[in-house]
C-alpha positions in Angstrom: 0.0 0.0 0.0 3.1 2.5 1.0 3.8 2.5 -2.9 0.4 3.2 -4.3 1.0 7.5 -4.3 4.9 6.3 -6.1 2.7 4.0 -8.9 0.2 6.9 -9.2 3.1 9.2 -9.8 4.6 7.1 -12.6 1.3 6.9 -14.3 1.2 10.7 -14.4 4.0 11.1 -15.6 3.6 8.4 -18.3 0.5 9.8 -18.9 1.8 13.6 -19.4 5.1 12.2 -21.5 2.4 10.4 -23.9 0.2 14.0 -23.9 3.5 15.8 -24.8 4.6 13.2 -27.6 0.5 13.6 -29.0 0.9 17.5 -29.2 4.1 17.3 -30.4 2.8 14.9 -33.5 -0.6 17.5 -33.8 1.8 20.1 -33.9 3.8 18.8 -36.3 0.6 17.8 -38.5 -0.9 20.3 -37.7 1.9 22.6 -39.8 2.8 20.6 -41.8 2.6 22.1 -45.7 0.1 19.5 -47.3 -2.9 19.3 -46.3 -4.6 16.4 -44.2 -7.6 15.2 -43.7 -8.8 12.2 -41.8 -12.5 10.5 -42.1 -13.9 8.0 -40.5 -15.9 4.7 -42.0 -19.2 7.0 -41.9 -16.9 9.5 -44.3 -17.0 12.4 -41.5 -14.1 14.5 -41.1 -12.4 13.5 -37.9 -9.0 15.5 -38.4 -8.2 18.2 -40.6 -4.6 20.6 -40.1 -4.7 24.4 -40.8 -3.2 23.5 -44.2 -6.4 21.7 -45.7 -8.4 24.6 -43.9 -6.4 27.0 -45.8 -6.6 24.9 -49.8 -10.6 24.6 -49.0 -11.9 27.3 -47.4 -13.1 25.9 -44.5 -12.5 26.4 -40.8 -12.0 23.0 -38.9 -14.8 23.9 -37.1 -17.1 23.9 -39.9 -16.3 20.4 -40.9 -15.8 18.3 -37.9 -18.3 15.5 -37.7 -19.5 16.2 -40.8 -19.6 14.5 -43.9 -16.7 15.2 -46.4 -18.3 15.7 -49.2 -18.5 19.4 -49.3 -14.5 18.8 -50.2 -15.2 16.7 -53.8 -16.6 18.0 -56.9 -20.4 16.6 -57.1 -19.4 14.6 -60.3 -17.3 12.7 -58.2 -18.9 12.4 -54.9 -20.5 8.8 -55.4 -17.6 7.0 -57.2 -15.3 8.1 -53.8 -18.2 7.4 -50.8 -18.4 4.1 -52.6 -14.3 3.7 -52.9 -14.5 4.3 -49.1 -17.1 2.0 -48.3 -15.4 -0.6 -50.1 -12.2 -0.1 -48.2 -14.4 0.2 -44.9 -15.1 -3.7 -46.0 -11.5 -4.8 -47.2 -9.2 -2.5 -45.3 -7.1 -3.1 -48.5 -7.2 -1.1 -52.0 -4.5 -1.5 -54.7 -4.6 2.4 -54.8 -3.3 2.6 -51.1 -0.3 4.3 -50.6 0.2 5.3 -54.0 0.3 8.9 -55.7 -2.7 9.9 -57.3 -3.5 13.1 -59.3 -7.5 13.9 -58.3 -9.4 17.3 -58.0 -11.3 19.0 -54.8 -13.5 21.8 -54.3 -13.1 24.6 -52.2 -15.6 26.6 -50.7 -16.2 29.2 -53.0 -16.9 26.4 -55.4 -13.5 26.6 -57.2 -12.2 23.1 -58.4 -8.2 22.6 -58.1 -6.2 19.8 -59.0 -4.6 17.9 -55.9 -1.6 15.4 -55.8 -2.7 13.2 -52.9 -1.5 9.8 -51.1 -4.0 7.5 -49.2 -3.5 5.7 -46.1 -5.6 3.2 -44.0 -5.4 2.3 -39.9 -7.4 0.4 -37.7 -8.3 1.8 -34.2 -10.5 0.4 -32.0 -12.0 -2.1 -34.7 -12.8 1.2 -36.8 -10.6 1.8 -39.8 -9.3 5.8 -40.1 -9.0 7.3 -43.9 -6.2 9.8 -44.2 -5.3 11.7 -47.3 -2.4 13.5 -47.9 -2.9 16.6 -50.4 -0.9 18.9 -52.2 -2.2 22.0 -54.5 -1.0 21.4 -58.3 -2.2 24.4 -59.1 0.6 26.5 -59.1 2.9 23.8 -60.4 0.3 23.5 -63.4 0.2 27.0 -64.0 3.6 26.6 -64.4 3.6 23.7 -66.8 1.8 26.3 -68.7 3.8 29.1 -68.8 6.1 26.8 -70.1 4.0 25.4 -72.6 3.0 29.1 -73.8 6.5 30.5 -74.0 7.8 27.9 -76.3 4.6 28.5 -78.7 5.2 31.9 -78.7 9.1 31.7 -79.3 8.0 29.5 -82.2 5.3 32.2 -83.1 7.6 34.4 -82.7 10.3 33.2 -85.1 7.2 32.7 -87.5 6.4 36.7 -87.1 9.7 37.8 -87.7 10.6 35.7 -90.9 6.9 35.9 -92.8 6.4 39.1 -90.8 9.5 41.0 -93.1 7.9 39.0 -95.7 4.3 40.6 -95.8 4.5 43.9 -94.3 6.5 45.4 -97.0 4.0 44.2 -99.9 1.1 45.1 -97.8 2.4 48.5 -97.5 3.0 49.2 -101.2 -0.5 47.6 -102.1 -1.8 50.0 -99.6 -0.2 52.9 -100.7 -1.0 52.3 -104.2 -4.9 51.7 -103.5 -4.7 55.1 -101.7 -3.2 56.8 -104.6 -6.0 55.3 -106.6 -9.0 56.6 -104.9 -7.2 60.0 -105.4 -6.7 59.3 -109.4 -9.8 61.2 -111.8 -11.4 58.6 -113.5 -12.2 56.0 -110.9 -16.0 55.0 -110.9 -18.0 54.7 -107.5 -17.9 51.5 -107.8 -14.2 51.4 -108.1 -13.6 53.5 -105.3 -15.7 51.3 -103.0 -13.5 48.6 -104.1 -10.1 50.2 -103.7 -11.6 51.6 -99.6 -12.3 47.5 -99.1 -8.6 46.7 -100.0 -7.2 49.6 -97.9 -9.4 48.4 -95.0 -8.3 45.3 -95.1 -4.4 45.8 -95.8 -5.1 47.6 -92.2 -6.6 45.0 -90.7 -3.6 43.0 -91.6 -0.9 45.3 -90.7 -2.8 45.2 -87.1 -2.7 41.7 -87.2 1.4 41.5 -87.8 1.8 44.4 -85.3 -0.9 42.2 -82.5 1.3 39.2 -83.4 4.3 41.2 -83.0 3.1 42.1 -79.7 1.9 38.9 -78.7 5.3 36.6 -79.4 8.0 39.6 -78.7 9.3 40.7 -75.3 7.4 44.1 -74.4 9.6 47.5 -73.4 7.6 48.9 -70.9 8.1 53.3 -69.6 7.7 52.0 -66.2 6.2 55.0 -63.6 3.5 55.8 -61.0 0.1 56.3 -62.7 -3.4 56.8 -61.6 -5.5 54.3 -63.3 -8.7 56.8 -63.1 -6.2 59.0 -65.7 -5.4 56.6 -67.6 -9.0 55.6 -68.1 -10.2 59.2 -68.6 -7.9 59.4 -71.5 -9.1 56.3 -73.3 -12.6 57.4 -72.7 -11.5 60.6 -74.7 -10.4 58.7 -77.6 -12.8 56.8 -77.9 -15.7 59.4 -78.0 -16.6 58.6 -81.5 -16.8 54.9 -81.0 -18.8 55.9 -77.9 -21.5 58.1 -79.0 -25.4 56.9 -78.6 -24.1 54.4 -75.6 -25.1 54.8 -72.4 -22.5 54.7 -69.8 -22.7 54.6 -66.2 -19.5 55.2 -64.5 -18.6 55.1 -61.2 -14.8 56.0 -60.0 -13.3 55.9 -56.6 -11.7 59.1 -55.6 -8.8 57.5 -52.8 -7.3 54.8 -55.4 -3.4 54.4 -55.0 -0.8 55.4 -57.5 0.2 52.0 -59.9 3.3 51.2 -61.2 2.6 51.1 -65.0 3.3 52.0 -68.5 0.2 54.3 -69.0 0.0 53.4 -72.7 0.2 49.9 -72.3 -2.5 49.5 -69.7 -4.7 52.2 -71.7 -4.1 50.1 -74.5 -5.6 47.2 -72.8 -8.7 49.3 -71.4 -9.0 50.2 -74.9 -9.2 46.8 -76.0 -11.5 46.1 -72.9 -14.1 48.9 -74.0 -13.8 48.4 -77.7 -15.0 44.6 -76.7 -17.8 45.4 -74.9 -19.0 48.2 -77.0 -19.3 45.3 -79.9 -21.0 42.7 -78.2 -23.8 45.2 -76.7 -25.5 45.3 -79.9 -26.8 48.6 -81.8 -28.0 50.5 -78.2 -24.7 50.1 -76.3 -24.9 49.9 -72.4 -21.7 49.7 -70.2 -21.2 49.9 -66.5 -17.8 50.9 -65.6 -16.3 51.0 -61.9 -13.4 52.0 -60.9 -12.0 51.5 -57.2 -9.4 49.6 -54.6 -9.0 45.8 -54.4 -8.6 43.7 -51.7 -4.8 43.8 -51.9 -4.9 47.7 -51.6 -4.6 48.3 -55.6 -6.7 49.2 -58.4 -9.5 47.3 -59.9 -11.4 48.3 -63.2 -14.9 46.3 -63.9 -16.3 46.8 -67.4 -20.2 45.2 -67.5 -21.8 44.8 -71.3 -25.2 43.8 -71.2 -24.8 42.2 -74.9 -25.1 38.4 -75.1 -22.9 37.1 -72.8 -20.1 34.6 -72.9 -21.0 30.9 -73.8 -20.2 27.9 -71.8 -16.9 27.1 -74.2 -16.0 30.7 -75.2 -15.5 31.6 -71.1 -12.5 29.3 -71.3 -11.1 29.8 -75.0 -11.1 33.8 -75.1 -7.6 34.3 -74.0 -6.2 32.0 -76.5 -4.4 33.4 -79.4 -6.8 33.3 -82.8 -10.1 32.6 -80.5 -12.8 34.9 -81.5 -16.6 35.1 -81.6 -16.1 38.5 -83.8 -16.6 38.5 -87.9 -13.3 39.9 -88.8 -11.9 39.5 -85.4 -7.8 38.5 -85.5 -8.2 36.9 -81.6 -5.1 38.5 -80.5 -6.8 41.6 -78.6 -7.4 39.7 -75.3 -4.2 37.7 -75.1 -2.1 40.5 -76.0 -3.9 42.4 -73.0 -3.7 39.5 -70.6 0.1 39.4 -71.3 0.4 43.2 -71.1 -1.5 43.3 -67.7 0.5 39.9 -66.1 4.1 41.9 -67.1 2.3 44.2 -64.7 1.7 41.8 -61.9 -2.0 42.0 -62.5 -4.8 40.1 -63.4 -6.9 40.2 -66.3 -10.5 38.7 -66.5 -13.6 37.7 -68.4 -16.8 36.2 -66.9 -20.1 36.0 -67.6 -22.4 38.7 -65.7 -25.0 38.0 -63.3 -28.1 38.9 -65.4 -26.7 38.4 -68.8 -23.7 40.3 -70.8 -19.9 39.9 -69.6 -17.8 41.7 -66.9 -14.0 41.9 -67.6 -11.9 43.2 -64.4 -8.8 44.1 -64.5 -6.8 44.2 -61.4 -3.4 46.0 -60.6 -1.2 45.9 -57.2 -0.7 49.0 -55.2 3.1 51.4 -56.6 4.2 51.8 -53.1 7.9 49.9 -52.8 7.3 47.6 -55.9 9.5 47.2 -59.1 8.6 46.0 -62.0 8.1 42.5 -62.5 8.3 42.4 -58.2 5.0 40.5 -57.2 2.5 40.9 -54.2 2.4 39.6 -50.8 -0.3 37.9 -51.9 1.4 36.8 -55.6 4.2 35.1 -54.3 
């Protein structure tokens, strides 16, 4: 009996040493970089670390003791409760422990591809599912980059040779079909003819100088802008194109400086406008705003209320030679998506609620950057 209180007093401190070694292990899970998520047979979340709260959206809170299924795309969500059900029977799949490439959802509904590894244990006659996950988004995006870069060094090669090649004919039947119209003689006819030729020798000049733009390294006149100037000006120059629509704009007056090329980026809101002036139809209606993003910079929203984007043409518009327009070259948008990423911005196009399109373009705050310097929240 005298060494009962000595036995109790190893059992403590057993006890506390096996506490420590458990919050050493949560902590270590816990910040770790890939996310984890553990679910029980009934597929509720048992265990998730601040990583997998971060890739999904979710607080822990949110999801603990409840079913998982908020973290798969719906398409998917009965082909994996019945993958778990059938390990809940066998304990064994030929998939466990191996690397496999699968998408999640987050919250806000956004679908990103995952690299994740899948591991089984038994505890208390329950088995526990835990999946490792890491975000391949960014190592995608990458992949693409690459991807792009190479067609556009190969584009660009292409420009340069059959570029020489073209422009300098184009320019002398150009020239010549202007002379013409000016020559006595020339019937109406004629004359409507010889405009159609010098139309379209500038539609393909554009084109060259588009591709030119589109394959070539940009020189940018790097200094702090106002983006509301910048779009005042292109407003001005675009006053003709802009007569009869009705514009509503609204423009913050406490934006921050950018760091920008002002007639690059006004070359892109021109291209912006331009775009939604032609798909709004004969009785143009735009709704412009102007004002600070969440990241303390600049962000431009230009609303058409034309007919909207299509299911395949929301994904294909930034594609070099995608267009929906007659006569369109599909350069405009990538050419302005490149302009505004060399900027450490962001260029979109979505469909609006309501019908039409909204394109936003965002831009980070001047204060301390360089050019080509990205974000707190870019890197």
């Amino acid at each position: 009996m005298e060494d009962r209180p000595q036995v109790i007093d190893e059992c403590v401190a057993q006890l506390r040493e096996v506490v420590q070694e458990l919050e050493k292990f949560r902590q270590i899970v816990d910040t770790a970089q890939d996310a984890v998520v553990t679910v029980n047979q009934s597929q509720e979340v048992v265990f998730m670390n601040r990583a997998a709260e971060k890739m999904f959206g979710y607080a822990r809170e949110e999801l603990l003791g409840r079913d998982m299924a908020p973290l798969i795309p719906a398409q998917f969500r009965r082909s994996h409760h019945s993958y778990i059900e059938r390990l809940a029977r066998t304990g064994r799949q030929k998939t466990m422990g191996h690397p496999m490439q699968l998408q999640a959802e987050r919250r806000d509904g956004g679908v990103l591809p995952i690299h994740l590894t899948f591991s089984v244990a038994e505890v208390d006659g329950q088995y526990l599912f835990t999946a490792i996950m890491r975000d391949l988004s960014e190592k995608q995006g990458l992949t693409e980059k690459i991807k792009r870069s190479e067609t556009l060094a190969v584009v660009g090669q292409m420009v340069a040779t059959v570029g020489h090649e073209i422009r300098q004919p184009l320019t002398s039947i150009g020239g010549f079909a202007r002379q013409l119209t000016k020559e006595t003689g020339i019937s109406e006819p004629g004359k409507r003819k010889l405009q159609i030729i010098i139309d379209e020798v500038a539609r393909l000049e554009h084109m060259l100088n588009e591709l030119n733009d589109l394959s070539r390294p940009t020189e940018y006149r790097w200094q702090e802008a106002s983006l509301a100037d910048i779009l005042g000006g292109v407003l001005a120059s675009l006053a003709p194109d802009l007569a009869g629509a009705h514009i509503q704009l609204v423009i913050d007056d406490n934006l921050p400086p950018v760091l920008a090329d002002p007639d690059r980026i006004g070359q892109v809101l021109r291209n912006i406008i331009i775009n939604a002036i032609q798909a709004s139809g004969p009785e143009p209606r735009l709704e412009i705003g102007l004002d600070q993003s969440s990241d303390g910079g600049a962000r431009l929203r230009v609303r058409d209320h034309g007919a909207g984007l299509g299911v395949n043409a929301a994904g294909q518009v930034f594609k070099p030679f995608y267009t929906t327009k007659k006569g369109g070259t599909g350069l405009g948008l990538p050419v302005a998506r490149r302009i505004v990423g060399d900027h450490d911005g962001k260029l979109t196009l979505a469909p609006a609620q309501g019908g039409g399109a909204v394109a936003t373009l965002k831009l980070p705050p001047a204060h301390g950057r360089r050019p080509g310097q990205a974000g707190p929240d870019e890197a």
